[in-house]
N, C-alpha and C positions, 0 to 999 in steps of 0.2 A: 418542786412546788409544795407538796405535801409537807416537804421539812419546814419551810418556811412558816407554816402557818403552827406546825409544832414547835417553834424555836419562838415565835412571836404572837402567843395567846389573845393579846390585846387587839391585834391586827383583825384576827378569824372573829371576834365578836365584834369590831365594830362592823365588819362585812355585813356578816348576821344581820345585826342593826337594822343597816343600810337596805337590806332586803327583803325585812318584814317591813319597812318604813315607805318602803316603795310598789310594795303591795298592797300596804294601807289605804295611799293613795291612791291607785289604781282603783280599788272596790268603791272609795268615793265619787269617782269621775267619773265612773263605768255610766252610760245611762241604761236604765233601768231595760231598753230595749234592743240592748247588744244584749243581755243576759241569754245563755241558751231556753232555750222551748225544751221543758221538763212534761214527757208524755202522758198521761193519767194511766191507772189501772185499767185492765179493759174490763167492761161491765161482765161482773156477775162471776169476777176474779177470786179462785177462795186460793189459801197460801196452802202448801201443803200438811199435810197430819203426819205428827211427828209422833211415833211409836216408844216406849222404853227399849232398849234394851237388853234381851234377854242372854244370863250368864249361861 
């Protein structure tokens, strides 16, 4: 299968294509409330302190 798509380049990108194309769609018909629930920071979250360093 792998030689296939090596012997016939034009093949493998229109796949490509085909599958950013239908991804595309997908993100347009998605409705806005299937989207996953993205958590907040919890309050009062600091990121951690990042040191140089030392040689």
């Amino acid at each position: 299968m792998l030689k296939t798509f090596i012997q016939r380049p034009v093949l493998s990108t229109v796949i490509s294509i085909i599958i950013v194309v239908l991804g595309i769609i997908g993100l347009m018909t998605l409705p806005v409330e299937q989207y996953p629930d993205i958590a907040p920071l919890p309050y009062g979250y600091q990121p951690p302190i990042v040191e140089p360093m030392q040689k």
